[in-house]
Each structure stands twice: as structure tokens, then as C-alpha cells.
C-alpha positions as CSV (number, residue, x, y, z in Angstrom):
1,X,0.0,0.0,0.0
2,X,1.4,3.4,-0.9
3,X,1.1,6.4,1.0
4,X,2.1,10.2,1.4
5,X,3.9,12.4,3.6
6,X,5.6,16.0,3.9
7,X,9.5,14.9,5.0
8,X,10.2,15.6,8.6
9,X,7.3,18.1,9.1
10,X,4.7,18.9,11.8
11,X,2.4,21.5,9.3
12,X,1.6,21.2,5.8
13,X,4.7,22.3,4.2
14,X,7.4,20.5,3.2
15,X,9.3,18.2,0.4
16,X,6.0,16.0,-0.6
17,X,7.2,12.0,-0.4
18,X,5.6,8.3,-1.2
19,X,6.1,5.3,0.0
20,X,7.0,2.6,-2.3
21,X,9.0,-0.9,-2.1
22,X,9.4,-0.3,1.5
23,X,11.1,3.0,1.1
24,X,10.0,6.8,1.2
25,X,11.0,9.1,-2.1
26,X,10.4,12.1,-3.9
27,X,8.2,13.3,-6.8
28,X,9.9,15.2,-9.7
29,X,8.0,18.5,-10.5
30,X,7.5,17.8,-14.0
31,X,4.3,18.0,-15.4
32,X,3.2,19.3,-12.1
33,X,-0.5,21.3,-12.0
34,X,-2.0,22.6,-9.0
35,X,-5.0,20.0,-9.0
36,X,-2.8,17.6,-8.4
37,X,-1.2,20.3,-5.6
38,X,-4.7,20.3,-4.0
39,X,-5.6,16.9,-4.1
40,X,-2.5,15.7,-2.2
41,X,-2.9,18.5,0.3
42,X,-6.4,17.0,0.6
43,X,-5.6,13.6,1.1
44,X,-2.6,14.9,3.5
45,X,-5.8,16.7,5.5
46,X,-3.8,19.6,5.1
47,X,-6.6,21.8,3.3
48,X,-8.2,21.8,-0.6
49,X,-5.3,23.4,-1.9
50,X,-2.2,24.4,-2.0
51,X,1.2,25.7,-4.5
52,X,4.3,24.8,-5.6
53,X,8.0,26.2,-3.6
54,X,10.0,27.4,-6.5
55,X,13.0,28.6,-4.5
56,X,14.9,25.7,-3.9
57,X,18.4,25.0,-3.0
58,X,20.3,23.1,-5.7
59,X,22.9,20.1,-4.8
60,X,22.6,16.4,-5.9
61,X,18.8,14.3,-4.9
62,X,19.6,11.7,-2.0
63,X,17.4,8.3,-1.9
64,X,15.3,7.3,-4.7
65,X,12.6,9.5,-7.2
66,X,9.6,7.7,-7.3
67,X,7.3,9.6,-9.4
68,X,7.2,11.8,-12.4
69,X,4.5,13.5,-14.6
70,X,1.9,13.0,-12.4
71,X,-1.2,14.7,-14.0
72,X,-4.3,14.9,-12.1
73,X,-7.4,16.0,-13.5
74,X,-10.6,18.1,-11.7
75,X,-12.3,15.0,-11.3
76,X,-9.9,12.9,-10.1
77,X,-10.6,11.5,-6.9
78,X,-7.5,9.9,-5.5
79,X,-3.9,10.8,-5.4
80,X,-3.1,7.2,-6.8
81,X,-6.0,7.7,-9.4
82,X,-3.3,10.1,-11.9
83,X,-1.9,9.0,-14.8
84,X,2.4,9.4,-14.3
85,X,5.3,7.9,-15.9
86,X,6.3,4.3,-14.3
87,X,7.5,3.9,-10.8
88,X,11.7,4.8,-10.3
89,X,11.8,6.7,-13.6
90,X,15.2,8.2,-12.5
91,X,14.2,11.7,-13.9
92,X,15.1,14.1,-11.1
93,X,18.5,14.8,-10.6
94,X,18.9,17.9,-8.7
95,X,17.0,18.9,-5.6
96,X,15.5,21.9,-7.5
97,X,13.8,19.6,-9.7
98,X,11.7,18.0,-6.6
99,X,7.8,18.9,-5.7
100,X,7.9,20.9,-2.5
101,X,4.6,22.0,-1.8
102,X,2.7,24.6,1.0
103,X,-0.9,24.0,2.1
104,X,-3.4,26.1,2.5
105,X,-4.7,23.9,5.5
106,X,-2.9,24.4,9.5
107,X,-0.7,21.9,11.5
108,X,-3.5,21.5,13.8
109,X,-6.3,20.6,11.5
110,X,-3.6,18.1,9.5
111,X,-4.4,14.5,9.4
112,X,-1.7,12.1,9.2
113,X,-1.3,8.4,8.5
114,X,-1.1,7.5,12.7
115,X,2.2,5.2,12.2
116,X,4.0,8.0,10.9
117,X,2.9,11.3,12.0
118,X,5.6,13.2,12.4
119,X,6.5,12.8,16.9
120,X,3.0,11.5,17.3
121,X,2.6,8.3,16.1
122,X,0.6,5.4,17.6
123,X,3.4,3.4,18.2
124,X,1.8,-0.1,17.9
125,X,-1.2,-2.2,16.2
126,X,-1.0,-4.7,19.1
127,X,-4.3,-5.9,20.0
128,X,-3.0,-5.0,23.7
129,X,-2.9,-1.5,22.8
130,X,-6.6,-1.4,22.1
131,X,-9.6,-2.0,24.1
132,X,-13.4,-1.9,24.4
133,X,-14.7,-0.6,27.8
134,X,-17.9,-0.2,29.8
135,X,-20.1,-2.6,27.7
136,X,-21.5,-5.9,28.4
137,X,-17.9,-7.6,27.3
138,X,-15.0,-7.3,26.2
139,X,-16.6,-6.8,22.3
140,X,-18.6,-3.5,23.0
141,X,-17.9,-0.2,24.4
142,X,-16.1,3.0,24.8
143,X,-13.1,2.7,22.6
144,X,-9.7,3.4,24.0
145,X,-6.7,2.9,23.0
146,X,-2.9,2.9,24.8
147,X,-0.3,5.8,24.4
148,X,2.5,7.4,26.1
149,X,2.2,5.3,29.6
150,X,-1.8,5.7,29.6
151,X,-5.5,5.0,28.4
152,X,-7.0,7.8,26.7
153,X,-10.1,7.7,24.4
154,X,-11.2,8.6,20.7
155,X,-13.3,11.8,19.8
156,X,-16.3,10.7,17.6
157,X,-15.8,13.4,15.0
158,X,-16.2,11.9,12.0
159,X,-16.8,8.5,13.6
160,X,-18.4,5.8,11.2
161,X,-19.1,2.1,10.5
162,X,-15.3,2.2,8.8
163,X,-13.8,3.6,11.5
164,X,-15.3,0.7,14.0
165,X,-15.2,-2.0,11.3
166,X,-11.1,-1.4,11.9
167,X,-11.8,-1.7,15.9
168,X,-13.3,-4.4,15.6
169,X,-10.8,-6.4,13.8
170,X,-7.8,-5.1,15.7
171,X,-9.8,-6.4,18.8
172,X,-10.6,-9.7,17.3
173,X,-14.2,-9.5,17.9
174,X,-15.5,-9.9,13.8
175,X,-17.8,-7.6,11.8
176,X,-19.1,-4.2,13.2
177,X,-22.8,-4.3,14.7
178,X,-22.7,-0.8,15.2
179,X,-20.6,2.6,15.4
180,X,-21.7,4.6,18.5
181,X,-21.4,8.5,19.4
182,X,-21.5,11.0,22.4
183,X,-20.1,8.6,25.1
184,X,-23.1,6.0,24.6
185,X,-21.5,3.9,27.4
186,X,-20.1,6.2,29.5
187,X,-17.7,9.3,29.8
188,X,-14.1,8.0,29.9
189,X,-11.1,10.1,31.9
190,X,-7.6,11.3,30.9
191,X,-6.2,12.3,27.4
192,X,-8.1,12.1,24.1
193,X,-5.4,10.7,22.0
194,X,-7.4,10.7,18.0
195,X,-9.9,12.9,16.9
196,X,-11.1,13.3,13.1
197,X,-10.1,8.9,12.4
198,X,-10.6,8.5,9.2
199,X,-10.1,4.3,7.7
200,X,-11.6,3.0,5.1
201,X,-12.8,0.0,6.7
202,X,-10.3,-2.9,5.7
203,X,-7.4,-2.0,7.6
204,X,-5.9,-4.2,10.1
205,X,-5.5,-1.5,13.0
206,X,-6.4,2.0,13.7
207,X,-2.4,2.5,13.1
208,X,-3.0,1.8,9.4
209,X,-5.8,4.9,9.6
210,X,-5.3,8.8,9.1
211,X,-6.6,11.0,11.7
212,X,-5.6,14.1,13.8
213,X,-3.7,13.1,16.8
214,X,-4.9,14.8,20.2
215,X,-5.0,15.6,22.7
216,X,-5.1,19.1,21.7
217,X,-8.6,20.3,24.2
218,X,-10.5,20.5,21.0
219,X,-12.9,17.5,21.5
220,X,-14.7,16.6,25.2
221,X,-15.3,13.1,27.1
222,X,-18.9,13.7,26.2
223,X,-17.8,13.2,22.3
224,X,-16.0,9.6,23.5
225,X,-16.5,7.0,20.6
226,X,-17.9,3.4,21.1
227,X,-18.1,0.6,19.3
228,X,-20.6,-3.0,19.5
229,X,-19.0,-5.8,18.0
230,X,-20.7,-8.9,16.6
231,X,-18.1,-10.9,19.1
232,X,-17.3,-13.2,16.5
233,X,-13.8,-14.1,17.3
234,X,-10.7,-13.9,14.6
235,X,-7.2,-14.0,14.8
236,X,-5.0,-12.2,12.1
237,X,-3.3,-15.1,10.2
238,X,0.4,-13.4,9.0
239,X,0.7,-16.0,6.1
240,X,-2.2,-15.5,4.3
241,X,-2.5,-11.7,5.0
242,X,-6.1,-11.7,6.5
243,X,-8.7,-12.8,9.7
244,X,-9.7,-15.6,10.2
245,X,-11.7,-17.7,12.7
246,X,-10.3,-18.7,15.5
247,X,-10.6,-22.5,14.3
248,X,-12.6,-25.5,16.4
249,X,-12.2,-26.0,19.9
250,X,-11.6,-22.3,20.3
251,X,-14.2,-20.3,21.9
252,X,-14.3,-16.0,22.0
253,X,-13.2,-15.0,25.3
254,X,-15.7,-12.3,24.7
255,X,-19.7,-13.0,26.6
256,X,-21.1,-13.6,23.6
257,X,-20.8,-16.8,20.8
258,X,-21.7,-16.4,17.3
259,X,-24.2,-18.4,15.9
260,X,-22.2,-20.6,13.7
261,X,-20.6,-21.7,16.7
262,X,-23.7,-22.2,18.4
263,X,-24.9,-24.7,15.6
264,X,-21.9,-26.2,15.7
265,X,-21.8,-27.4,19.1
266,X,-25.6,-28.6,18.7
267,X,-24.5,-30.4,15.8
268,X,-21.5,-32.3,17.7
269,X,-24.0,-32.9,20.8
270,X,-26.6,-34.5,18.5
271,X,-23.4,-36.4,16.7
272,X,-22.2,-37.8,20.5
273,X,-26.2,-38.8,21.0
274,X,-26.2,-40.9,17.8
275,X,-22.9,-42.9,18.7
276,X,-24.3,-43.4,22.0
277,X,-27.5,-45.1,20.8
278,X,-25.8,-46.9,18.1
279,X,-23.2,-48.2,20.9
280,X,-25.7,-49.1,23.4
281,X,-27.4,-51.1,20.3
282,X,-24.2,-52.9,19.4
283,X,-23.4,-54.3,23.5
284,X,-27.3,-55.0,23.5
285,X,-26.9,-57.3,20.0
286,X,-23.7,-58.8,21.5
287,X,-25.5,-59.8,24.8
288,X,-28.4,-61.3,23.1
289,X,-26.1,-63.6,21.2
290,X,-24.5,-65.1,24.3
């Protein structure tokens, strides 16, 4: 999965970057429009638009160039929607030659992919970093998760059935029931650590998600998001790059068992029933013989 950043800043200004084969790099400038200016700025949640830095130091470009002639249209949607020239095109040569790029949008109201905002990212997708609290179990409730020695909560601006789907699945508790608002199980205490999450629904942890890190006194404990869970219990398998059920003989530790697993233990009682009659008529046969 590609992504973008602004190298080593904490506003909306800076040397524009992707990631791509496990490395960051630059963009080379030509072709560049200022639709395509905007819509990265957009998709940075650093405003709608932005322009070009065209006083820039010249010396030789460090690290690879990723992109060039990138041409995106009014209509385009997404960054990775334009049209450019094939990845590593080894086109830039000198640093003057590379997008740097200014946003119309502040540091504070900048989104930023939360496992690498710039000093404030979350700084693990652990399940034990996560957790659901003041529901009926451990699949349901106000959603908190761990950071810098403590607990603190999410704001439920912007809050949606993406957003919790994500929970969800980091917690191991299956498909989203529902995405709850305004501290519907209770006020929590201490820091607000996200505010403004923003996931598209199939990523593996809130890490993987853009949103505005707190706690900045912007958002209130009364705005605290929650989550309710279907509690159907899934493990994230490594190898084949998705959840999965736990597998048999594995119940959720959460209150609640999903109904496949309820049908299956009916099935395997009714199973034990009908080797028990057919066992008791086998000894019976045997003992009439004698």
C-alpha cells in the first residue's frame, strides 16, 4: 500500500514524499498542476489546496525518485488515481527539480497516517494496545486505546461504521454491529489521543488509519467513541494476510458466541447422542447372542 507524507514536518509544508517498495521518495515537479497540488494537500488533511516552492536549493537528490509526470485531473478522486510515468523513472536529478509544496490547511487541523505522524505516532497495532470498555464484554464499548504510559479515548468526529469495522478487527471481535457517538457507554477520563479517524474500513488496525492526533482540548469526554462488535472471534493469520476464525475447539473469550458456533456445538451434541444409541445397540446385540 502506498502512502504520502511531507519529509520531517509537523504542518503542511514541506518536500511531498511516497512510499513505495518499503522506502519513502520524492516526486519530480515535471508535469506538475496545481490540482494535483490540491488533491495531495487534501488527502494529507492539510486543506483543498495548496502551491508549488520554486525557490529551492540546488545540490545532488539523495534516496530514490519515485514519481514523475503525475497529471491529475478536476475529477480525479485519489492521489493514486493520476496518470504518471512508471515507478523509479530516474528523472530528477537535482533537488530543485523536486515537488515541495505549501498547504493552504494548518498543523492543527492536519491529518496524518497515525504510524508515521511526524512525533506522534501510535506506536503499535498490538491488540494490547486497544480495548473496548464499559459494555456488556470485552466486544462492546467506549473505545480506548494505549499511548505514552496511559489509556485515553477517541473523539467521535467523523466517527463511522469504517472507522469501528477497523476496531473491531484489531480487537478480534469480527464484523461491526454498530458505530456509537456521544459517550453511549459512558464518559471516559484522561487524554483524548485521536480525533477526526478516518479508515476505510479494511485495515488491520487503527495504526493503518489517518486522523488528527490529540490531545489538543478540541474535542470533550462527552464526544468519546464506542463501538458494538458482533463478538465473532478472529485471529489475524500473518501468512495468508487476512482474519480468520479462531478455528474449532476455540471459543471468544468475549460473553457472547456467534451463531455458527452455536450450531456447531448442537450439531457435535446430537453427533455424541447418535454414537451413544448406536453403541448401546451394538453391547445390546452382543449380549443377546451369548
Amino acid at each position: 500500500l502506498s502512502s504520502q507524507r511531507l519529509e520531517n514536518s509537523d504542518g503542511c509544508s514541506r518536500r511531498l514524499q511516497v512510499f513505495y517498495n518499503g522506502t519513502w521518495g520524492t516526486i519530480c515537479s515535471n508535469s506538475m498542476t496545481l490540482n494535483t497540488v490540491s488533491l495531495a494537500c487534501k488527502e494529507l488533511g492539510c486543506g483543498n489546496g495548496g502551491s508549488l516552492e520554486t525557490r529551492l536549493p540546488s545540490g545532488n537528490v539523495s534516496g530514490p525518485t519515485w514519481l514523475d509526470n503525475v497529471q491529475c485531473g478536476e475529477k480525479t478522486s485519489s492521489f493514486w488515481q493520476c496518470p504518471s510515468s512508471p515507478w523509479n523513472p530516474q528523472s530528477c536529478k537535482d533537488l530543485q527539480e523536486e515537488i515541495h509544496i505549501t498547504c493552504n490547511g494548518n498543523s492543527e487541523a492536519c491529518l496524518c497516517l497515525l504510524s508515521q505522524c511526524h512525533g506522534r505516532s501510535l506506536p503499535s497495532p498490538d491488540r494490547e494496545k486497544i480495548r473496548a470498555v464499559g459494555g456488556e464484554d470485552r466486544c462492546s464499548g467506549r473505545v480506548e486505546v494505549w499511548y505514552r504510559g496511559s489509556w485515553g479515548t477517541v473523539c467521535d468526529d467523523s466517527w463511522d461504521m469504517q472507522d469501528a469495522e477497523v476496531v473491531c478487527r484489531q480487537l478480534g471481535c469480527g464484523p461491526v454491529v454498530s458505530a456509537l457517538h456521544e459517550a453511549a457507554f459512558g464518559m471516559g477520563m484522561g487524554p483524548i489521543w485521536l480525533e477526526h479517524v478516518e479508515c476505510r474500513g479494511t485495515e488491520p488496525s487503527l495504526q493503518d488509519c489517518w486522523a488528527r492526533p490529540g490531545d489538543g482540548g478540541a474535542c470533550r469526554h462527552k464526544e468519546d467513541a464506542a463501538v458494538n462488535c458482533s463478538g465473532e472471534w478472529q485471529v489475524w493469520d500473518p501468512l495468508l494476510g487476512y482474519w480468520q476464525g479462531a478455528g474449532e475447539g476455540l471459543l471468544p473469550p468475549c460473553g457472547r458466541v456467534s451463531v455458527p458456533i452455536i450450531i456447531c456445538i448442537i450439531l457435535g451434541a446430537l453427533l455424541c447422542l447418535l454414537l451413544a444409541l448406536l453403541a448401546g445397540q451394538v453391547l445390546s446385540a452382543r449380549a443377546g447372542r451369548r
